[in-house]
PLY file of the C-alpha trace (Angstrom):
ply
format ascii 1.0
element vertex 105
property float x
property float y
property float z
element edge 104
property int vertex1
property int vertex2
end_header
18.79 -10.35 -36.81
18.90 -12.85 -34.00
20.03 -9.95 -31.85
16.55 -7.61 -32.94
14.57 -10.57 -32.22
15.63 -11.02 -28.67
15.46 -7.08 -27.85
11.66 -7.17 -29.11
10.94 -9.99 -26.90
12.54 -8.70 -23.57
10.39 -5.27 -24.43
7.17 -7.47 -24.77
8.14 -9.30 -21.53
9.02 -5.91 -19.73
5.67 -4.75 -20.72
3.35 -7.59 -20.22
5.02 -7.72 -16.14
4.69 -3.85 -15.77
1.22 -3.84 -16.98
0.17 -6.73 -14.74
2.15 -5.19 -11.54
0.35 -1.78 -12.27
-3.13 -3.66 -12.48
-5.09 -3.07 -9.36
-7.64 -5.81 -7.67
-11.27 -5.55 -8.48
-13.19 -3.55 -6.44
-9.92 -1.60 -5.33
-11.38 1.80 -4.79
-7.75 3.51 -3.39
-4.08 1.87 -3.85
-1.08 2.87 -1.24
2.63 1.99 -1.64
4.93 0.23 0.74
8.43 1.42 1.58
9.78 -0.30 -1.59
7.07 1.22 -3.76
5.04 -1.89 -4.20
1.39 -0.89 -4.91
-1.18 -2.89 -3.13
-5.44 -2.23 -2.60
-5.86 -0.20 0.90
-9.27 0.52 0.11
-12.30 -1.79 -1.69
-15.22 -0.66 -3.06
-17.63 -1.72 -0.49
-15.52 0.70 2.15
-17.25 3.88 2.66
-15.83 6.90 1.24
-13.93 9.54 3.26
-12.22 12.20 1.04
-8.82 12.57 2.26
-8.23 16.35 4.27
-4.59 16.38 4.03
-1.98 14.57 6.38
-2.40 14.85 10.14
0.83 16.65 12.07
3.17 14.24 13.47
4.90 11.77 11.54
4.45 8.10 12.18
6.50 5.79 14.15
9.87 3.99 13.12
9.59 0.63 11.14
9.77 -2.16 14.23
13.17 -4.59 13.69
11.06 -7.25 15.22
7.70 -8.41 14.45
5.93 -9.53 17.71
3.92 -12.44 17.80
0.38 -12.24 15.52
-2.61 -11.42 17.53
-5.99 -13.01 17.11
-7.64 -9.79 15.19
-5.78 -8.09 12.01
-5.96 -4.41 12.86
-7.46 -2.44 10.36
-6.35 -1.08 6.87
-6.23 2.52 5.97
-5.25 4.71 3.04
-4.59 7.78 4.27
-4.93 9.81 7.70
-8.54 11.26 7.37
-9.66 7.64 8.01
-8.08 7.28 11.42
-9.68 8.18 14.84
-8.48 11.32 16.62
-4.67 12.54 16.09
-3.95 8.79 14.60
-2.04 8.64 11.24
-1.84 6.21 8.37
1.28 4.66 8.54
2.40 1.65 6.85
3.53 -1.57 9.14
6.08 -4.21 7.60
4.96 -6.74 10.27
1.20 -6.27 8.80
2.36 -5.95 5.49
-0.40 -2.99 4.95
-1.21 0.90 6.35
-3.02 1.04 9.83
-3.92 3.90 12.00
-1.23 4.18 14.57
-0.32 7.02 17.14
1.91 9.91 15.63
5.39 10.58 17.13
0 1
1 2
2 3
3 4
4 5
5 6
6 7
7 8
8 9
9 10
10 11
11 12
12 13
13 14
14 15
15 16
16 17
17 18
18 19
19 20
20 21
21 22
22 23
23 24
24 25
25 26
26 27
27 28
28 29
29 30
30 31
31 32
32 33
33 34
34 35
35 36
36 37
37 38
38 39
39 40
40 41
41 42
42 43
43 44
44 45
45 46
46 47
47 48
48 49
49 50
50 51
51 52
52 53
53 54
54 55
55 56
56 57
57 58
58 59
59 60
60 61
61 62
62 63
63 64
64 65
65 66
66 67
67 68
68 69
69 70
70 71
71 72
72 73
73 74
74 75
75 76
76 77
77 78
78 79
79 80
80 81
81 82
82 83
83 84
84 85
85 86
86 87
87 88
88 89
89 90
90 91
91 92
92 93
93 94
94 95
95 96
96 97
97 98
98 99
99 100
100 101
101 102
102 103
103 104
């Protein structure tokens, strides 16, 4: 009995922390995933709205092993490649901790 009792709470648990993981921010009008497959708001609803066109050729640029030091300006977010300027894609940046337009390889 004791057993049941624990199994229906860990299921609860599991469910109440998926749920809340899988709920985006208000105003989130687009959601990306990092490299571990955490989801996380790349667009809000006050962004304007480009429909994506597919991916651009190229593929982006390896993960840095070193973060260099911050700069004064955050460089922009993106969700996917229509959104960046010329032949730039959307890649995902660990050092940003987010998707910015960056030159393909």
């Amino acid at each position: 009995m004791v057993s049941r009792v624990v199994l229906v709470v860990c299921v609860v648990l599991v469910s109440v922390v998926a749920m809340s993981e899988a709920k985006p921010q208000a105003g989130c009008r687009y959601t990306c995933k990092d490299p571990q497959g955490k989801v996380y708001c790349c667009r809000f609803g006050d962004d304007e709205i480009i429909t994506p066109t597919g991916p651009k050729p190229g593929s982006c640029p390896p993960i840095r092993p070193v973060c260099p030091e911050r700069v004064h300006f955050d460089p922009s977010v993106c969700s996917h490649d229509s959104i960046c300027p010329g032949t730039q894609k959307c890649c995902y940046d660990t050092c940003l901790e987010h998707h910015t337009c960056k030159p393909p390889q």
